[in-house]
C-alpha positions in Angstrom: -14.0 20.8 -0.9 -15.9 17.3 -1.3 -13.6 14.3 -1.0 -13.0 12.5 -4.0 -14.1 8.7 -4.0 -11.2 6.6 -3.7 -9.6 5.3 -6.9 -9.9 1.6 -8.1 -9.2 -0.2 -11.4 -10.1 -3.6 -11.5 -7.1 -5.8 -11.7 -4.1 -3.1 -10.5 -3.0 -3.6 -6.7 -3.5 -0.8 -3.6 -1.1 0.5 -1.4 -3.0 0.9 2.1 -1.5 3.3 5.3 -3.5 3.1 8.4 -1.8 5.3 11.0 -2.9 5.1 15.1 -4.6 8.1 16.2 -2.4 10.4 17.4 0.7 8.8 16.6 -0.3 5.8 19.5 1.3 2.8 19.6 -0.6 -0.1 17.8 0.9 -3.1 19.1 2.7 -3.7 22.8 3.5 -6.8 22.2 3.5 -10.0 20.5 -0.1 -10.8 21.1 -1.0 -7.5 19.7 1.0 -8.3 16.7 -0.2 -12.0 16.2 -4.0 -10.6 16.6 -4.0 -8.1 14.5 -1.9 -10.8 11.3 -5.1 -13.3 12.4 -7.7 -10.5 11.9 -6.1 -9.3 8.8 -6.0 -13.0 7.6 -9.8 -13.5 8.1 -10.5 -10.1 6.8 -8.9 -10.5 3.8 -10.2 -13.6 3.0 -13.8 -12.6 4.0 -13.4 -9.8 1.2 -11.6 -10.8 -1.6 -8.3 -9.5 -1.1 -5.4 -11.0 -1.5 -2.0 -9.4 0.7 1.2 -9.1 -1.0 3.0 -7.1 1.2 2.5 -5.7 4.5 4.7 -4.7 7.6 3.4 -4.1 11.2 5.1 -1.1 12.2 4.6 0.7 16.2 2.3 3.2 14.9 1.1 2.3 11.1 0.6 -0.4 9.0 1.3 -0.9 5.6 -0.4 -3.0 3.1 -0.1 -4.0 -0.5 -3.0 -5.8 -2.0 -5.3 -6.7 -4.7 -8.8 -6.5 -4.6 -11.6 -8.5 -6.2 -13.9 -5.5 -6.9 -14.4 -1.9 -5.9 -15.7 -2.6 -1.9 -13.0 -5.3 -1.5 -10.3 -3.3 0.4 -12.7 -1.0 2.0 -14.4 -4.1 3.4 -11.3 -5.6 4.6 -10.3 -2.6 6.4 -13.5 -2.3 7.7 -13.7 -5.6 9.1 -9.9 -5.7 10.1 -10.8 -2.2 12.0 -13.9 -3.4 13.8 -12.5 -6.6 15.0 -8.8 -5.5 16.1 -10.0 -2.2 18.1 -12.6 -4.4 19.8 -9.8 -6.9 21.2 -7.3 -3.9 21.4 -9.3 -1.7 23.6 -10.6 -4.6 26.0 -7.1 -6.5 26.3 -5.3 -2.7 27.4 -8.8 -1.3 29.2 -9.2 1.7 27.3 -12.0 3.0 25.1 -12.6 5.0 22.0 -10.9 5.1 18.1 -7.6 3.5 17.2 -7.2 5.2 14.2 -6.1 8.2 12.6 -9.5 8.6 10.3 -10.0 6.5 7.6 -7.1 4.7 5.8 -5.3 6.0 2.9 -4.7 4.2 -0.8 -3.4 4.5 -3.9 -3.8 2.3 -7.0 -0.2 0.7 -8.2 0.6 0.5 -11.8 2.2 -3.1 -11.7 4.3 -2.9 -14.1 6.1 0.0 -13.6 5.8 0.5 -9.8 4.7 -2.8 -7.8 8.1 -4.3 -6.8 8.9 -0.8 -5.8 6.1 -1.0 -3.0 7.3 -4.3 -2.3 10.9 -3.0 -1.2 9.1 0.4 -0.1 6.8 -1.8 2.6 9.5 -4.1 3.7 12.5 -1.3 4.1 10.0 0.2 6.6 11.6 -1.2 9.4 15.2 -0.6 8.4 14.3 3.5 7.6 12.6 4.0 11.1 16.2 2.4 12.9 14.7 -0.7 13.9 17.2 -2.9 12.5 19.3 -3.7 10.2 18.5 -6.0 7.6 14.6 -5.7 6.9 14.6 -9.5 7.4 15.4 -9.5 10.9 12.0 -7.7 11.8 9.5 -9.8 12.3 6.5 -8.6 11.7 7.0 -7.9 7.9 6.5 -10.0 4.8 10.2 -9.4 4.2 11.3 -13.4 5.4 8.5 -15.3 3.5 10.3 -13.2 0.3 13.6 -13.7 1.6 12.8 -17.4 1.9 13.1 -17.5 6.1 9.4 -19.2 6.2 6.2 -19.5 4.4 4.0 -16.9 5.8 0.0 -17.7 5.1 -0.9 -14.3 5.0 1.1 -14.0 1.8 -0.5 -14.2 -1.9 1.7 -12.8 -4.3 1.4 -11.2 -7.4 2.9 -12.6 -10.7 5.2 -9.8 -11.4 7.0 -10.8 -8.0 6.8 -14.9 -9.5 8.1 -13.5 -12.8 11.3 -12.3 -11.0 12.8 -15.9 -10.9 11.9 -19.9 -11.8 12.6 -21.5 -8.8 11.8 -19.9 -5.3 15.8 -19.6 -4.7 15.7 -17.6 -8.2 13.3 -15.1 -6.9 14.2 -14.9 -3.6 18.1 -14.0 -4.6 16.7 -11.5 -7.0 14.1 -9.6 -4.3 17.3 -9.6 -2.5 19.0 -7.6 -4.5 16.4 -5.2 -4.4 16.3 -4.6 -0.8 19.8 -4.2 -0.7 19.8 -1.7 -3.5 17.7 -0.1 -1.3 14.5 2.8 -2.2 16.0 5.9 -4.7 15.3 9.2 -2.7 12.7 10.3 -6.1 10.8 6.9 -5.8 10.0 7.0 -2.2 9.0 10.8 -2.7 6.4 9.5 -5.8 5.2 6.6 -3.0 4.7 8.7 -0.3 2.7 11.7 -2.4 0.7 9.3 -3.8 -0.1 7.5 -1.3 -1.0 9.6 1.2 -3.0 11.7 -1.4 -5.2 8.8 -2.7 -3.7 9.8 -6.4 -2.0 7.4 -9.0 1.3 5.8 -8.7 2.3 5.3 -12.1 0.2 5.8 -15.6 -3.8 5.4 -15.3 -4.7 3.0 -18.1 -7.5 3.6 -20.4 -10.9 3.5 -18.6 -14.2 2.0 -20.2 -17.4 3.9 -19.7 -19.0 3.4 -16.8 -16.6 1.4 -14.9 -15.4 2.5 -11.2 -12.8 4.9 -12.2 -14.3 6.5 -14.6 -15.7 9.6 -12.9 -12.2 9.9 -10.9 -8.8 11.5 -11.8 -5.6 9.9 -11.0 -4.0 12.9 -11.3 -4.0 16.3 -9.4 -5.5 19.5 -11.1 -3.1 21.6 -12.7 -1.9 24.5 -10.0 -3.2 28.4 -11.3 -6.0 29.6 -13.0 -6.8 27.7 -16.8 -4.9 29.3 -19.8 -7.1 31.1 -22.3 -7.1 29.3 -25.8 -5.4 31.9 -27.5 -2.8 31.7 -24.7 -2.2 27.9 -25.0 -2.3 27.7 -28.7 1.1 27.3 -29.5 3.0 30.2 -32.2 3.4 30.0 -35.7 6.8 30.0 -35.4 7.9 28.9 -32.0 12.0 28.9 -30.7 13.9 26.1 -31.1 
């Protein structure tokens, strides 16, 4: 079956997963860490892309962002991939990919969904048993949101500004999010989208000819297509 493009809709953020091949370790130490947020800095920068979220875990990496146009992610990762893999493999003296094939995205309904990806990112760390309190791991986002530093990695989006006036304001309220902690159905819709490349939340309306228009957000209905006479619904149907 041909792979569908990947979705876009100019405007609404992306979820990114990278994975190592096989399960490898990505990072095995603080360099590795520290190289990989510069790369991902210039990368970003390079292509347009602003980072909202992202957390460095031993074998992923997760990233919410926002994209200028249609090739600004794909550039980003691109570049990121290139640059990191090159340094990785010469630092550790090894050879061949890094990754687990190409990354996987999913286009965020902001309004619904984008705060959602914010705590789902961020509560990595605290769902593998790695600590604690997300803000203690420190190669996250989590501590420029929680107010612990400034990180210049970090653009955020407006719904995440709209949560409060004043910094403290915002910060108390993302807070109170983390600690609520991820509902077992929302991090089942976070993960099937994104690892599926479909939707999370409602696809808005789509003009002619723009980048999503020749690309579902949704899944084909499972079985075969109802006839019309079957779908057409009774006279008199059952209350």
């Amino acid at each position: 079956m041909a792979r569908l493009p990947r979705l876009f809709v100019p405007g609404m953020p992306q979820l990114l997963l990278q994975r190592g091949n096989d399960r490898m370790r990505l990072f095995a130490d603080e360099a590795d860490h520290e190289r990989y947020l510069s790369d991902l800095r210039e990368a970003a920068r390079e292509s347009a892309v602003n980072i909202h979220a992202y957390v460095l875990m031993p074998d992923h990496v997760h990233l919410l962002v926002t994209a200028a146009d249609e090739t600004g992610a794909g550039a980003m990762m691109q570049r990121l991939g290139r640059r990191y893999v090159r340094y990785f493999n010469d630092r550790h003296q090894r050879s061949g990919t890094l990754w687990e094939g190409r990354y996987r995205s999913t286009v965020v309904e902001p309004e619904a969904w984008l705060l959602a990806c914010y705590r789902y990112v961020e509560l990595n760390p605290v769902r593998a048993g790695l600590v604690s309190d997300p803000v203690h791991y420190g190669w996250s986002s989590c501590g420029h949101h929680l107010g612990v530093g400034q990180d210049p990695l970090i653009a955020d989006h407006p719904l995440y500004w709209a949560a409060g006036n004043t910094p403290f304001e915002r910060q108390a309220a993302y807070r109170r999010l983390l600690d609520a902690g991820s509902p077992p159905a929302e991090l089942d819709a976070i993960r099937y989208a994104a690892h599926r490349g479909w939707m999370l939340g409602e696809l808005p309306a789509i003009r002619p000819g723009s980048p999503a228009a020749n690309r579902r957000g949704r899944p084909l209905p499972k079985g075969r297509p109802r006839r019309l006479e079957e779908a057409a619904p009774a006279d008199n149907p059952e209350p």
